[in-house]
N, C-alpha and C positions, 0 to 999 in steps of 0.2 A: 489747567489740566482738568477735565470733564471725569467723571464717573465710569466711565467704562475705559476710558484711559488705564484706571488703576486694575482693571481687571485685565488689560489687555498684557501690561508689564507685569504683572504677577503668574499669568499663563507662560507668558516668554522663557520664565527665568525657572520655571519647571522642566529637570529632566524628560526628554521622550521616552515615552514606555516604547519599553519594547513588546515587538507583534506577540498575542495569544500562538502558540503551536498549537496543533490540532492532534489529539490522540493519537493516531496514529505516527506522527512524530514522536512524541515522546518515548511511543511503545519502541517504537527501533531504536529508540537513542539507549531505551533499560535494555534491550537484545544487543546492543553493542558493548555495553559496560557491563553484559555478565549474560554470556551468549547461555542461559538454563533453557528448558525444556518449554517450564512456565514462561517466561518471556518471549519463546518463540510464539508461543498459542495463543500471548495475549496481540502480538502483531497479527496472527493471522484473523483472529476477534475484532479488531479493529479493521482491518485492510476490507474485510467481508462488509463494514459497515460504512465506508468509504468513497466518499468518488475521487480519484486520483488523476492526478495529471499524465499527460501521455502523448510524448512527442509525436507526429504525424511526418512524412516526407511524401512532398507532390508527386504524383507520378502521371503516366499516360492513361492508368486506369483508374486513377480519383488518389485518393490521400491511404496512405499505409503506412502500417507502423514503423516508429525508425529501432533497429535491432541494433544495441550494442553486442560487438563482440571481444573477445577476451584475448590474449595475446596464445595462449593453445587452442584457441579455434572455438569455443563453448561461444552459441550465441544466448542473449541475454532481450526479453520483452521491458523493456524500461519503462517504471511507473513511480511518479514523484507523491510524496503524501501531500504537499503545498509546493504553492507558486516559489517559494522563499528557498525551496531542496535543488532549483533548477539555478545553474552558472546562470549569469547573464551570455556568455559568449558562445554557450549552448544552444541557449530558448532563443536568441536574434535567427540562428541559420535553420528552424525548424517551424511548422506549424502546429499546433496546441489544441486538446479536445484536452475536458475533464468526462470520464468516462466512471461509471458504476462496477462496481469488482467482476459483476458477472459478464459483462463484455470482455474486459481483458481476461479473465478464465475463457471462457470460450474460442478465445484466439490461442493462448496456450495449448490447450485443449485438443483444438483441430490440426494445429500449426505440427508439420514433419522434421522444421529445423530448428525452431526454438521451444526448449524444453522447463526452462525455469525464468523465473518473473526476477525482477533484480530493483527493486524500492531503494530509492534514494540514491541512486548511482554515483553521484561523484562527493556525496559528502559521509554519512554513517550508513551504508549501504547494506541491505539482508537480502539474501538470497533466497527467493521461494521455489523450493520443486515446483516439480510438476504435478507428484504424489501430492504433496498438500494442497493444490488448487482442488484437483480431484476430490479429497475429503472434503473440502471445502464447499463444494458444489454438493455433494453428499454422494458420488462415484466412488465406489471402492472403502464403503466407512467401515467395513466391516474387517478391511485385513486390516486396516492402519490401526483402528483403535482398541490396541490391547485390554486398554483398565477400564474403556468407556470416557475417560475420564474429559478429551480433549474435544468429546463431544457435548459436554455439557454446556460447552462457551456458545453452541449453534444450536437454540431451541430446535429441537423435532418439533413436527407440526400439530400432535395429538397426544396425551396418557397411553392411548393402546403401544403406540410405537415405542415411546419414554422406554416405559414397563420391557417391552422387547430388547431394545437396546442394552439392558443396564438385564436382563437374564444372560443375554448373551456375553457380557462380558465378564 
């Protein structure tokens, strides 16, 4: 038995770690185990900072998004935080981008029949309006953010604005 033999049986007989999650996972996993306010806004802090998975279906006019819908008729933009949030028996019958938050707000956005983003769909699943993609993108910050406060997680871009934002509130 050689020298790297022994390192080779001593690698073996080590548990696998298990995969790193990526914040944004975990932020839904703390919005699933105590659905508060702060935990929604820390998901959407995260999901802004994110590129996400996001099933495709072929069509006649190139790749579109696949729309889950809900058994009352609600359609849903399905966005995974990681590879690892996707069934296996899902991801084989689809085609797969990772995409930047602000492409899929923009398809929300524009889109007349789906109205809210649905992260993590078939395991600890959160529901994003469509209002909060909007504050997100900075659309409408001024009804949504009563205290200011949920604005603070999405630096403005200057002090003069800062200073605006936080009289206004």
């Amino acid at each position: 038995m050689g020298l790297f033999d022994i390192f080779k049986k001593k690698n073996s007989e080590q548990p696998a770690a298990e995969p790193q999650k990526n914040t944004l996972t975990i932020a839904a996993e703390a919005y699933n185990e105590d659905g508060n306010d702060t935990n929604f806004l820390t998901v959407l802090a995260a999901l802004k900072k994110t590129e996400t998975w996001v099933p495709l279906m072929e069509t006649e006019y190139g790749a579109m998004p696949y729309i889950l819908e809900s058994e009352n008729g609600t359609q849903f933009y399905p966005v995974f935080s990681e590879e690892s949030q996707i069934p296996p028996e899902y991801a084989e019958s689809l085609s797969w981008a990772t995409l930047p938050f602000e492409s899929s707000a923009k398809y929300i956005m524009e889109s007349t029949e789906v109205s809210n983003m649905l992260l993590n769909a078939f395991t600890k699943s959160v529901i994003i309006p469509e209002e909060s993609v909007r504050v997100m993108m900075n659309e409408n910050a001024d009804e949504y953010a009563a205290d200011g406060g949920a604005l603070e997680l999405f630096p403005v871009s200057d002090d003069a604005e800062a200073q605006s934002i936080q009289e206004r509130a």
